[in-house]
C-alpha positions in Angstrom: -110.6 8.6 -32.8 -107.9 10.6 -34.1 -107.4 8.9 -37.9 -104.4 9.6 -40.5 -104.6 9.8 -44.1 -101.9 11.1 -46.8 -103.0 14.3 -48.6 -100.2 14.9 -51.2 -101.4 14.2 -55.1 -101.9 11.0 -56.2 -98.6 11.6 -58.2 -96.1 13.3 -55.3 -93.3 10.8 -54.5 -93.5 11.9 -51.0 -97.3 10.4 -50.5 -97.8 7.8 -48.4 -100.3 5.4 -48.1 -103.6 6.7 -46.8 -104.1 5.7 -43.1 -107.5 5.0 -41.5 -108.4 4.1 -37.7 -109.2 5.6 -34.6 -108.6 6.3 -31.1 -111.6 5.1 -29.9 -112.3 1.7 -31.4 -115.5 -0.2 -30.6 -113.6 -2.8 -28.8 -112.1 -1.2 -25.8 -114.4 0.2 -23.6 -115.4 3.4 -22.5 -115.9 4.1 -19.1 -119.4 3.3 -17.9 -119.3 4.2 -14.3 -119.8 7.7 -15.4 -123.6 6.8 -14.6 -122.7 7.8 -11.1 -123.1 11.9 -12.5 -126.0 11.1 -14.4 -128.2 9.3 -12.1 -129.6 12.5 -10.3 -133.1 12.8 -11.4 -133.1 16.9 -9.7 -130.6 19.6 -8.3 -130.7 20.1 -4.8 -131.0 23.7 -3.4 -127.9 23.5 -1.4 -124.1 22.2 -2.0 -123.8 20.3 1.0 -125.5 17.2 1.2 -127.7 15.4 3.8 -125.5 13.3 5.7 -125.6 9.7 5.1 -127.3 8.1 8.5 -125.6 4.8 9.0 -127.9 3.3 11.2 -129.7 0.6 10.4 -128.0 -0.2 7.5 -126.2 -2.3 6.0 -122.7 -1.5 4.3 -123.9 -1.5 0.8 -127.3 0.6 1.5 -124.7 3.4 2.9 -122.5 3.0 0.3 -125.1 3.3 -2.3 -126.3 6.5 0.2 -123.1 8.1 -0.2 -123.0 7.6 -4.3 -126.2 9.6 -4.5 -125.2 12.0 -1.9 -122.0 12.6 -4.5 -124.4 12.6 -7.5 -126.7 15.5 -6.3 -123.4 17.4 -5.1 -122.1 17.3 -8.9 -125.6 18.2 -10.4 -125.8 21.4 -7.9 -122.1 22.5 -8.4 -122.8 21.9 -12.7 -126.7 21.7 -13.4 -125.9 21.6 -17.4 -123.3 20.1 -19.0 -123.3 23.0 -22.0 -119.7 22.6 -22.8 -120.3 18.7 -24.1 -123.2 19.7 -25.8 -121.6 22.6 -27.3 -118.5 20.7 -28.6 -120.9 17.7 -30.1 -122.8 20.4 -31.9 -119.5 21.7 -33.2 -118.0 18.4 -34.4 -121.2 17.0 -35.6 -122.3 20.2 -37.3 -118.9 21.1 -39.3 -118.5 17.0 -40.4 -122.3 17.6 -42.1 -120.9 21.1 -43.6 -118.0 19.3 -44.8 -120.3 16.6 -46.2 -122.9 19.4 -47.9 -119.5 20.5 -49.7 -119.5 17.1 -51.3 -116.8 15.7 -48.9 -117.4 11.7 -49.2 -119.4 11.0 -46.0 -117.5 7.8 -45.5 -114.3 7.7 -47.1 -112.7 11.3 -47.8 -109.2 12.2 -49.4 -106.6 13.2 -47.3 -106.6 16.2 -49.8 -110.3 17.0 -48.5 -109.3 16.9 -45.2 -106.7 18.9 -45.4 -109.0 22.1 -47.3 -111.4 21.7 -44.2 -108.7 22.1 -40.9 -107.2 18.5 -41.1 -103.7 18.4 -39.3 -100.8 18.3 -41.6 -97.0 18.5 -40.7 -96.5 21.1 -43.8 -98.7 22.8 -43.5 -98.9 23.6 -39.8 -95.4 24.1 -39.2 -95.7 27.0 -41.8 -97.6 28.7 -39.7 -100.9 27.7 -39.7 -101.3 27.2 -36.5 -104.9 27.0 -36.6 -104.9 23.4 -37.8 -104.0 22.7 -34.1 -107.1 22.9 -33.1 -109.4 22.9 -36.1 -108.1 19.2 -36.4 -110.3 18.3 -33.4 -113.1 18.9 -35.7 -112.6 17.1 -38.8 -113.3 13.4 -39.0 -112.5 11.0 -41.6 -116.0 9.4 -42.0 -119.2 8.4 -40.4 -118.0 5.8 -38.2 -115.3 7.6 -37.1 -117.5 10.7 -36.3 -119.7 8.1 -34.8 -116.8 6.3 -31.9 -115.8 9.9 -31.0 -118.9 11.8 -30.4 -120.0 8.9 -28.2 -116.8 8.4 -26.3 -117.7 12.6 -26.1 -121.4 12.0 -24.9 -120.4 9.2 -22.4 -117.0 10.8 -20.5 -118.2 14.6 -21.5 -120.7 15.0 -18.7 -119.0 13.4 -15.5 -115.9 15.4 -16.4 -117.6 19.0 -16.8 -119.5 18.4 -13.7 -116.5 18.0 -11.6 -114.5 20.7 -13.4 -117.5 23.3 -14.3 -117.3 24.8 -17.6 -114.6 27.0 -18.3 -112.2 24.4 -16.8 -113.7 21.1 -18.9 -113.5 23.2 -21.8 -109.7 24.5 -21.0 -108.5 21.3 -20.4 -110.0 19.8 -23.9 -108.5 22.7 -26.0 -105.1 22.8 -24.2 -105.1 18.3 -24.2 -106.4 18.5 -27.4 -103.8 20.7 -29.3 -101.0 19.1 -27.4 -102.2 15.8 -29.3 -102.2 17.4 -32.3 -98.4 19.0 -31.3 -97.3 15.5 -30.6 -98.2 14.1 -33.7 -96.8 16.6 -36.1 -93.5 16.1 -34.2 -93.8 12.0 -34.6 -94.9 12.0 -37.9 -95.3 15.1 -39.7 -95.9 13.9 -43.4 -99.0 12.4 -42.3 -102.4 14.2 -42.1 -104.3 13.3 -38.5 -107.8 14.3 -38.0 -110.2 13.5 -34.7 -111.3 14.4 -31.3 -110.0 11.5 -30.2 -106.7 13.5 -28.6 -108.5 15.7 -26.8 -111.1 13.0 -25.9 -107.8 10.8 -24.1 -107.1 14.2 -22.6 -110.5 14.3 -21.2 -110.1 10.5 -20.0 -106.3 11.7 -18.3 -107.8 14.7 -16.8 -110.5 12.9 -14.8 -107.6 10.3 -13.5 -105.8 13.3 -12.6 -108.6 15.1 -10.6 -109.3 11.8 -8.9 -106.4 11.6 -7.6 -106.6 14.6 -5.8 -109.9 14.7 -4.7 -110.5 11.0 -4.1 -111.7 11.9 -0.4 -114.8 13.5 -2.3 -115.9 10.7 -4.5 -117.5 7.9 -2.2 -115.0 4.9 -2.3 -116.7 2.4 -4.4 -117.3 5.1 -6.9 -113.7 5.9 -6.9 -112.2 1.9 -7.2 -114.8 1.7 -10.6 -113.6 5.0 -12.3 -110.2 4.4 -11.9 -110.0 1.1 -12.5 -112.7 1.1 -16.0 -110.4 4.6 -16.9 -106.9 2.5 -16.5 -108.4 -0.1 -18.8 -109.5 1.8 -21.7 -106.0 3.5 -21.2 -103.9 0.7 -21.7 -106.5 -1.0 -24.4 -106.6 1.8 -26.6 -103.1 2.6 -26.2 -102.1 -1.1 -26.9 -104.5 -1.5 -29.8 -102.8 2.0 -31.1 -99.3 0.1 -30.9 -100.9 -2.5 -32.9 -102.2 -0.5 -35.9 -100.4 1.3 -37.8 -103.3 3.4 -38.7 -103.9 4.6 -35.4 -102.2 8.0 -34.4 -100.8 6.9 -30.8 -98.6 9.9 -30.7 -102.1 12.5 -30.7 -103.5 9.8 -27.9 -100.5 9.6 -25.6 -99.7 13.6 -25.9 -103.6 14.5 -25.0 -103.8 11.9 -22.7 -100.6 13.2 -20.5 -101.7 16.5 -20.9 -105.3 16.2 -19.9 -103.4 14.7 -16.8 -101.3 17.1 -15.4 -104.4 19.3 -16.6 -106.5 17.4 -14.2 -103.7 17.5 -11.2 -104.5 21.8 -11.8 -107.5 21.6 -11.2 -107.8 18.7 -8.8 -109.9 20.1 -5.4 -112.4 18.8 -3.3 -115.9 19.4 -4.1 -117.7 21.3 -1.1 -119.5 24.2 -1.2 -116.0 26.3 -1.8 -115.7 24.9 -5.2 -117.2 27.7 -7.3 -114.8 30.2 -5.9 -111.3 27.9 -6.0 -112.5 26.8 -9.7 -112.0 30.8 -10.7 -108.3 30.5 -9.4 -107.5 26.8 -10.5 -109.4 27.7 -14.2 -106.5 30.8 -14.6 -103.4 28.7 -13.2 -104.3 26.4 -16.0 -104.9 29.5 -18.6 -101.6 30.8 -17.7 -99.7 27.1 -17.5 -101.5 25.6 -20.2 -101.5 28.8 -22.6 -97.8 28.8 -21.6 -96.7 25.3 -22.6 -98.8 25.3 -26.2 -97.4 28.7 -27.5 -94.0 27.5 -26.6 -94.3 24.3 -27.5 -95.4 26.0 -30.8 -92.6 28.2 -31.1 -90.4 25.2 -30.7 -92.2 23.2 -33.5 -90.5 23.4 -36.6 -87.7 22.3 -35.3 -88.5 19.5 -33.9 -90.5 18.7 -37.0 -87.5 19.2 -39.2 -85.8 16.5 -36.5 -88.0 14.2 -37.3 -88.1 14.7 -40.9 -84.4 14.5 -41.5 -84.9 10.9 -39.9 
């Protein structure tokens, strides 16, 4: 969830009221059909699998061959999924610091969340730049913490196994900041905090490498991901029209991004996908890196757009 509060003193006429939500609410769900990466019990020795024999069998055995022989493909291309379990350690870990500082576990002030890397308009237009990012980190309470390191654990894996490392974890920094971008141009009084813009990105991107490299994701396979991804797409983005609470802006800026993200580094997955993922990883360093620090550059004026509104 990516959650908005107000950090100004209690006493500044420009406060407003303290906002509270997320991106990732309990009621829309998350896609399950992930299960299809994480139902390898080993890592074959070779990329290319054991062709599917067909006879004998009925359409639904060879279809469920095919899901398995996709399974073990991702597992050998990405045996460990280190850059989830890296960025879980991350947002879990600094949320307990921020607590050990005496941060209120379940209900912090916007002016808390601010001193620890929370996004705010003022601040990051100034030139703290930093926040950018560092918002990805901050989250305004337990349950909040709790919606986005699970929406993390459960799209996380599937999505670094198709991209590999380097390229999951580009695509989450460069989504992830252009959520944060989007909402200090929408609504730059108000402090946003989550993973949740980086976590739509994630959602975006793998819509985006589907749908280049749907001939290498067994068709059943393909039909469930895209159609459980669409609807927690238009859910959460519905739910984020809703409530006021809910930063839509962060969701719908990482959530494009992740997808042209995901159309970079969309390829099929044979045993050439180590060496094209060194050349499609840099197009999207270069693009990516490109489009932030100009987008960046560009901010304060856009900012002072919408402020004058």
């Amino acid at each position: 969830m990516t959650e908005k509060q107000s950090s100004l003193p209690d006493d500044d006429p420009r406060k407003e009221m303290p906002r509270t939500g997320g991106a990732v609410p309990s009621q829309a769900p998350v896609p399950r059909s992930v299960d299809i990466a994480q139902g390898s019990s080993g890592s074959p020795s070779t990329l290319s699998a054991t062709p599917v024999a067909t006879h004998d069998k009925t359409p639904n055995e060879v279809e469920r061959d095919r899901i398995i022989a996709f399974a073990e493909r991702l597992y050998t291309l990405t045996p460990r999924v280190w850059g989830t379990i890296a960025l879980l350690i991350g947002v879990v870990g600094w949320y307990g610091y921020m607590v050990v500082r005496g941060v209120d576990a379940f209900d912090p002030t916007g002016k808390a969340l601010v001193e620890y890397g929370a996004n705010f308009g003022p601040f990051t237009i100034s030139g703290e730049w930093g926040r950018l990012f560092s918002a990805m980190f901050v989250h305004v309470g337990l349950m909040h913490l709790a919606f986005n390191t699970w929406a993390l654990y459960v799209v996380g894996p599937l999505l670094e196994r198709m991209l590999g490392h380097v390229g999951f974890l580009l695509l989450y920094f460069i989504a992830g900041a252009a959520g944060s971008i989007a909402s200090v141009i929408v609504e730059p009084r108000v402090v946003s905090a989550g993973a949740s813009g980086a976590i739509f990105g994630a959602v975006g991107g793998l819509l985006g490498f589907l749908l280049l490299s749907r001939h290498s994701v067994p068709a059943s396979a393909f039909r469930r991901l895209r159609n459980t991804l669409g609807l927690f797409v238009v859910l959460n983005i519905a739910l984020g029209f809703m409530i006021p609470q809910i930063d839509n802006a962060a969701h719908i800026g990482g959530l494009v991004t992740g997808f042209v993200c995901g159309l970079l580094l969309g390829q099929p997955l044979d045993e050439r996908t180590p060496q094209r993922r060194i050349w499609h990883n840099l197009a999207l360093f270069v693009v990516g890196g490109s489009a932030v620090t100009l987008a960046i550059a560009y901010l304060p004026e856009l900012s002072r757009a919408f402020f004058r509104q």
